[in-house]
DSSP file (Angstrom, degrees, kcal/mol; ACC not computed):
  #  RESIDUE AA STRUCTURE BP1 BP2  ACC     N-H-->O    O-->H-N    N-H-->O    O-->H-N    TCO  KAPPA ALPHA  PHI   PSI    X-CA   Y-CA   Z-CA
    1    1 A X              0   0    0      0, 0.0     2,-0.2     0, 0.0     0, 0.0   0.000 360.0 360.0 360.0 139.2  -37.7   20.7  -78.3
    2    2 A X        -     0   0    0      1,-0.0     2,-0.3     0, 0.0     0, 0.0  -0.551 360.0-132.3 -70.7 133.0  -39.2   18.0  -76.2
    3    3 A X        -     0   0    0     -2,-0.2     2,-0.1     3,-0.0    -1,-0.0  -0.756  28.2-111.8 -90.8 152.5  -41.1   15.2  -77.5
    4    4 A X        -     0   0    0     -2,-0.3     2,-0.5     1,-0.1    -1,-0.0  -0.517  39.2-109.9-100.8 127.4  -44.8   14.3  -75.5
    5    5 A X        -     0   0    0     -2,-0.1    -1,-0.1     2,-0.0     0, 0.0  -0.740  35.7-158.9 -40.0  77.3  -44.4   10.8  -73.7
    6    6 A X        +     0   0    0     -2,-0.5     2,-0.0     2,-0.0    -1,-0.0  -0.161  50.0  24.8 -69.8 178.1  -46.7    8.4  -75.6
    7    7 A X  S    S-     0   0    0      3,-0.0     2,-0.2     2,-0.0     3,-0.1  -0.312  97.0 -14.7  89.8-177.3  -47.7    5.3  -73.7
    8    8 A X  S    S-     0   0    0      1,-0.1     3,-0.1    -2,-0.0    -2,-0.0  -0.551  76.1 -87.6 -72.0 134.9  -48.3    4.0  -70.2
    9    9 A X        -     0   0    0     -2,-0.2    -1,-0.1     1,-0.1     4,-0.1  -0.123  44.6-102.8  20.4 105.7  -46.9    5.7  -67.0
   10   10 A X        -     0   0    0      2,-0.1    -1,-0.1     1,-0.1     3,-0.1  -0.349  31.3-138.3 -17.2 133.9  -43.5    4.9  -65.9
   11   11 A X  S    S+     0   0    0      1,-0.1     2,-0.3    -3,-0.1    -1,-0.1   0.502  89.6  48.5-101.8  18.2  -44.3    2.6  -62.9
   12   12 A X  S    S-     0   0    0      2,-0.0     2,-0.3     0, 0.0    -2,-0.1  -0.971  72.5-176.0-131.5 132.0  -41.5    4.2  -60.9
   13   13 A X        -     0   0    0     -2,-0.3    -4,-0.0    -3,-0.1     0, 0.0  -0.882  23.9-128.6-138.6 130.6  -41.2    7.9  -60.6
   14   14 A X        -     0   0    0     -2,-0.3     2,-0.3     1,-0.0    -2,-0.0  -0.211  31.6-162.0 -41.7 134.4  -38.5   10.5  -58.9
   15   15 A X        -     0   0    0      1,-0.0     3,-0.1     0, 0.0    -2,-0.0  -0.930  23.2-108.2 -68.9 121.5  -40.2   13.2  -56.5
   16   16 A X        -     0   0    0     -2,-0.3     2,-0.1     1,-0.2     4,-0.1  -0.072  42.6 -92.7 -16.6 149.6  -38.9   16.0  -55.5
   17   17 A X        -     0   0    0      2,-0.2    -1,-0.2     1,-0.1     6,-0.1  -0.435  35.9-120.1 -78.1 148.2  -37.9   16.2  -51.8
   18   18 A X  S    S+     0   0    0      1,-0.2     2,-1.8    -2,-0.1    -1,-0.1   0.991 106.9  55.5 -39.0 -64.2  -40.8   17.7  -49.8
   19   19 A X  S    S+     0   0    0      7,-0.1     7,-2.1    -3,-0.0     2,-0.4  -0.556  78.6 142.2 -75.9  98.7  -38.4   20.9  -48.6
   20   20 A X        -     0   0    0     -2,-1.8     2,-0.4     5,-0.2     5,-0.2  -0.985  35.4-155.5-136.7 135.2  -37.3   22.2  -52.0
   21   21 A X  S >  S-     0   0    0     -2,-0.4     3,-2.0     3,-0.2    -2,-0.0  -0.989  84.6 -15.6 -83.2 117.4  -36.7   26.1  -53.3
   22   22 A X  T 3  S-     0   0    0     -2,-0.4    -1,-0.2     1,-0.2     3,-0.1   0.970 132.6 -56.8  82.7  49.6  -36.9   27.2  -56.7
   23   23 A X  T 3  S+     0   0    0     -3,-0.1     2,-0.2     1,-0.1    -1,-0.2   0.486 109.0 118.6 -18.3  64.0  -36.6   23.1  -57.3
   24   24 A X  S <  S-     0   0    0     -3,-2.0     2,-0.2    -8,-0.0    -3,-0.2  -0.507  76.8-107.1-106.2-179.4  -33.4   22.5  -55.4
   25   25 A X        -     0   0    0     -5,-0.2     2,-0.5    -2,-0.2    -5,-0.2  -0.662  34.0-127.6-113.8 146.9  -33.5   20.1  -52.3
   26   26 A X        -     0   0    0     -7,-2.1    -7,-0.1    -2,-0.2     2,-0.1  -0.895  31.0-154.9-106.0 124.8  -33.3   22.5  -48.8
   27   27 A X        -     0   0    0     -2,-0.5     2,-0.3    25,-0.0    27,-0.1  -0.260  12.8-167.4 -83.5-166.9  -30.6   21.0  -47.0
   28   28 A X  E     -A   53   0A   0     25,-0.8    25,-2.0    -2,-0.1     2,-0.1  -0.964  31.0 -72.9-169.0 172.3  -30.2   21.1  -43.3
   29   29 A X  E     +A   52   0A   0     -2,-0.3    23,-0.3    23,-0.3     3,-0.1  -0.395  30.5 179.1 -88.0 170.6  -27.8   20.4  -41.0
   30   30 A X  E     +     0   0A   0     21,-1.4     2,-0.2     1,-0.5    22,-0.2   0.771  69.2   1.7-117.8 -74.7  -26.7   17.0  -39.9
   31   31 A X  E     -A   51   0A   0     20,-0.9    20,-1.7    47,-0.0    -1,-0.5  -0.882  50.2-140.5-152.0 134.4  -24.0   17.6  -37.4
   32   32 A X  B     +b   78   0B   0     45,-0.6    47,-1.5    18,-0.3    48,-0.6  -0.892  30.6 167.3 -61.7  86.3  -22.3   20.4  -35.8
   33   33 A X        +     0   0    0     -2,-0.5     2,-0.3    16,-0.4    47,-0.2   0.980  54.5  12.3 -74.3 -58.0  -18.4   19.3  -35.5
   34   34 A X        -     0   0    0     15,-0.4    15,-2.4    45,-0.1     2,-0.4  -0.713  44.5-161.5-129.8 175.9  -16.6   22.4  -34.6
   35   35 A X  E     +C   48   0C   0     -2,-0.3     2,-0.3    13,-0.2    13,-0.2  -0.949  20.7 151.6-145.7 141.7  -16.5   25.7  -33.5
   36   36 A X  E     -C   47   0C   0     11,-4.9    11,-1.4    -2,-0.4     2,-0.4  -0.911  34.3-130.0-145.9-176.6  -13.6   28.6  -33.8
   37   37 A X  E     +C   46   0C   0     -2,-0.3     2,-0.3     9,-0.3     9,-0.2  -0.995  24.9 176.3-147.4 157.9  -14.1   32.0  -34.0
   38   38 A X        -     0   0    0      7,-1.3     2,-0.6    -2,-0.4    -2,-0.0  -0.946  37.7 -90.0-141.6 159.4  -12.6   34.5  -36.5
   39   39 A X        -     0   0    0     -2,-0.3     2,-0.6     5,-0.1     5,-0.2  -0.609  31.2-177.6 -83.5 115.1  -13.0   38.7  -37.2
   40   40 A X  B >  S-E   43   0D   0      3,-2.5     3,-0.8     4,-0.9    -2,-0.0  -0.969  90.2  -8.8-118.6 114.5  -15.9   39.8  -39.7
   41   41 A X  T 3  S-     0   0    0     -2,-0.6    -1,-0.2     1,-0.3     3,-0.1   0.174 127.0 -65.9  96.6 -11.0  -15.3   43.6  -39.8
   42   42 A X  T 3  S+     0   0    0      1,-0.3     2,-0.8     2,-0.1    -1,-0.3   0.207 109.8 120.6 114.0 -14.2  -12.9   43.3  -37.0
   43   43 A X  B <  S-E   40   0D   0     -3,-0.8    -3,-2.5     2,-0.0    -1,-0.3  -0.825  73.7-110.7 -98.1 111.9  -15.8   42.1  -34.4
   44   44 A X        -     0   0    0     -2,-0.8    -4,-0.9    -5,-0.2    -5,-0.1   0.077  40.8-157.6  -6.5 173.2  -14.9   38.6  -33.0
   45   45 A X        -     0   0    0     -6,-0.1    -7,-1.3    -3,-0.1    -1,-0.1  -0.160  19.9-135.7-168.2 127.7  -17.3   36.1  -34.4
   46   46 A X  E     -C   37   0C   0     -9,-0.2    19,-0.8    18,-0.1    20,-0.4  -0.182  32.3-172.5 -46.5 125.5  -18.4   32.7  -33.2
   47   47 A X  E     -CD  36  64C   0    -11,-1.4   -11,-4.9    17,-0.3     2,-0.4  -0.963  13.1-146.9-125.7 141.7  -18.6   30.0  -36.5
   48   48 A X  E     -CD  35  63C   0     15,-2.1    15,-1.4    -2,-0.3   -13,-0.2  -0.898  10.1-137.0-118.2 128.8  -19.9   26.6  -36.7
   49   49 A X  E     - D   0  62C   0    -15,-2.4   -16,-0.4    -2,-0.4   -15,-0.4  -0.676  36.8-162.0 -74.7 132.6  -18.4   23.4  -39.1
   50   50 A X  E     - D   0  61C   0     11,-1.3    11,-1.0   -18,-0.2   -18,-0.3  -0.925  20.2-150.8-121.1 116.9  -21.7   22.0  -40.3
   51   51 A X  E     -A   31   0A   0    -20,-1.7   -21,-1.4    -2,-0.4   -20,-0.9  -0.542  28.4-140.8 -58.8 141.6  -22.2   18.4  -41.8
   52   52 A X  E >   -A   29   0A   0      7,-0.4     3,-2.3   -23,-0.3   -23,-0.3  -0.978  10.3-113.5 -86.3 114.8  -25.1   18.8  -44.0
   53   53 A X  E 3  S+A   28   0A   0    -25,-2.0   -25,-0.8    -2,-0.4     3,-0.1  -0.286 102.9  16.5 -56.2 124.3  -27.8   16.3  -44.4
   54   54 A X  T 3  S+     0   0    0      1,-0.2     2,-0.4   -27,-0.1    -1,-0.3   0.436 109.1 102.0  83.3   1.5  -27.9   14.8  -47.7
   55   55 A X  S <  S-     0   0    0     -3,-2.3    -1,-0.2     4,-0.1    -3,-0.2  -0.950  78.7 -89.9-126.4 142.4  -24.4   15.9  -48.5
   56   56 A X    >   -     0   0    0     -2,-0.4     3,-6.7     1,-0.1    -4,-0.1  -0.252  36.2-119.3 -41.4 119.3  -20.8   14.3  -48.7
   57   57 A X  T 3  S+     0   0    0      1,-0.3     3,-0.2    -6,-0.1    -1,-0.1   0.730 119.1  55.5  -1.6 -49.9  -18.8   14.5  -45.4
   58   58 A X  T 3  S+     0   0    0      1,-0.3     2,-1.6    -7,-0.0    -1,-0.3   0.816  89.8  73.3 -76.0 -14.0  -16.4   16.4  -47.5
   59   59 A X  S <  S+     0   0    0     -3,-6.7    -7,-0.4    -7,-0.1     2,-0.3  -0.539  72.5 130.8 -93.3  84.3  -19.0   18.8  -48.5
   60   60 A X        -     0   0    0     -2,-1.6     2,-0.4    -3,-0.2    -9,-0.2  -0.880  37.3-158.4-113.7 141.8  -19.0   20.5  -44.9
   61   61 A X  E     -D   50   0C   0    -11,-1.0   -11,-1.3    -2,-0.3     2,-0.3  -0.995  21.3-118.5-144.7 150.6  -18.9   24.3  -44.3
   62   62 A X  E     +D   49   0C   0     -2,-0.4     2,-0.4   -13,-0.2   -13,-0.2  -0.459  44.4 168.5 -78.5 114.9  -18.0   27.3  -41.6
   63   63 A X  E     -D   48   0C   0    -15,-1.4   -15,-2.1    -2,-0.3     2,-0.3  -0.958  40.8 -89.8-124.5 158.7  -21.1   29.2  -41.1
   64   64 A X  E  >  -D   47   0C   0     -2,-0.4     4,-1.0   -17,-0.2   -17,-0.3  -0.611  29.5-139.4 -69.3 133.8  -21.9   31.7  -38.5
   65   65 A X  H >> S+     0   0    0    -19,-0.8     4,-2.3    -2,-0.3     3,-0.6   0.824  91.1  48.9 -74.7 -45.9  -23.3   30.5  -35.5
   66   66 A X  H 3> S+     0   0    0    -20,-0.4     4,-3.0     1,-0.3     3,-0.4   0.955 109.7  52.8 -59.1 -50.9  -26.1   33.0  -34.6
   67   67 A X  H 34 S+     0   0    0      2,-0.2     4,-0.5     1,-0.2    -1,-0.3   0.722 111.2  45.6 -54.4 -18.6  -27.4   33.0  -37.8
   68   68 A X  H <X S+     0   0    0     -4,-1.0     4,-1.3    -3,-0.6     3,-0.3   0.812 108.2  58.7 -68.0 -23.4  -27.7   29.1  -37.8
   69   69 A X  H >< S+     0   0    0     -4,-2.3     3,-1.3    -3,-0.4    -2,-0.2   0.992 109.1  40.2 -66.1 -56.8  -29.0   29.2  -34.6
   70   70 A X  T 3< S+     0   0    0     -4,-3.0    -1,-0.3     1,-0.2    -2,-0.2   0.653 112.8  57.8 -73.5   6.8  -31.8   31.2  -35.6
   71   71 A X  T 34 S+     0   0    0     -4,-0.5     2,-0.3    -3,-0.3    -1,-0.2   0.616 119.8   1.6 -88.2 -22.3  -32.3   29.2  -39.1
   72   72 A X  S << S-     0   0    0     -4,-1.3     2,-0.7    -3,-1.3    -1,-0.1  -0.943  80.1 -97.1-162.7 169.2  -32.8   25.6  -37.5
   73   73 A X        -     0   0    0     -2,-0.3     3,-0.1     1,-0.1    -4,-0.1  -0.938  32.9-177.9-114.3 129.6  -33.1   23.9  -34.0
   74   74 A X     >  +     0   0    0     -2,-0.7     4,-2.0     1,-0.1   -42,-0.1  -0.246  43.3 118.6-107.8  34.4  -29.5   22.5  -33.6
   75   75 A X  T  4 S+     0   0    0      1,-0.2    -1,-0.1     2,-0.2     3,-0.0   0.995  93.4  24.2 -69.7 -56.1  -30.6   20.7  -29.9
   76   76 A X  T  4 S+     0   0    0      1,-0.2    -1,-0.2    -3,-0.1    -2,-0.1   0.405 117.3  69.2 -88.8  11.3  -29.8   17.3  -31.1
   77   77 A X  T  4 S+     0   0    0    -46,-0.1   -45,-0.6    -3,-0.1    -2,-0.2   0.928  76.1  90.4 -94.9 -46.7  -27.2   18.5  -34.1
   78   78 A X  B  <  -b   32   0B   0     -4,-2.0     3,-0.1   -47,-0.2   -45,-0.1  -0.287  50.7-172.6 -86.6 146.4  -24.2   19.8  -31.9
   79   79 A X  S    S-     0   0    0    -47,-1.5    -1,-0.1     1,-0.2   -46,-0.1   0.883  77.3  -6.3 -70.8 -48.2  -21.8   17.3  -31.1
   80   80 A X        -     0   0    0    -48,-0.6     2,-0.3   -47,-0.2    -1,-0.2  -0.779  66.8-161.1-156.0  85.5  -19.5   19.4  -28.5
   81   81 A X        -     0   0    0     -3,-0.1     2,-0.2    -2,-0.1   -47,-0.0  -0.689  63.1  -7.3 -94.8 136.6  -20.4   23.2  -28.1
   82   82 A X  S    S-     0   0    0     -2,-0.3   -47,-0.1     1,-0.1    -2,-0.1  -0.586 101.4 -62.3  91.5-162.7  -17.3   25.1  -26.6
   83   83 A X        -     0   0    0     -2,-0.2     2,-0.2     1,-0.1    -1,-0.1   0.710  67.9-165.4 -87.9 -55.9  -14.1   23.8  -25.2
   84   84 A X        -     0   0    0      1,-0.1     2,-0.6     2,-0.0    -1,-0.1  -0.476  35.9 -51.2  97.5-155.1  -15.7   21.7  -22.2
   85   85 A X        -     0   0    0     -2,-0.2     2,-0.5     2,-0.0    -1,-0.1  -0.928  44.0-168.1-124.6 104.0  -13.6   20.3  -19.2
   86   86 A X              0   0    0     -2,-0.6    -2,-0.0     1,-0.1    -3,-0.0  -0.884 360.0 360.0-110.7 133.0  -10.6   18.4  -19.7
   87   87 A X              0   0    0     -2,-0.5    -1,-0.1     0, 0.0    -2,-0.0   0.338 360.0 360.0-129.4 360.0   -9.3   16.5  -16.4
């Protein structure tokens, strides 16, 4: 059982991040690094590596790209969408 704080106020205290669920921190993406595509069900589909804001580099993951697209605006996130033009 917890004991009741006597005393002053800490004169520093932790917040929660504004964007939290259920009081976890909502990430978002960071960076879009890559893109491949792979078969879910057999049907091509388009996946994007996403750096995550507030998470280790390492912690990066393959998501599908139409559902991120419609989850967040990724205007300024993707690095290199496509193959592009190599000369």
């Amino acid at each position: 059982m917890l004991k009741r704080h006597e005393g002053p106020a800490p004169p520093n205290t932790d917040h929660l991040p504004p964007e939290s669920v259920e009081n976890s921190p909502l990430v978002t993406p960071l960076a879009v690094l890559d893109f491949k595509t792979a078969p879910v069900d057999g049907v091509p589909t388009r996946f994007a590596l996403v750096q995550w804001n507030g998470l280790s580099p390492d912690d990066t993951s393959w998501e599908k790209w139409q559902e991120l697209k419609s989850l967040y605006d990724l205007e300024d996130k993707v690095l290199a969408e496509g193959d592009g033009i190599v000369m």
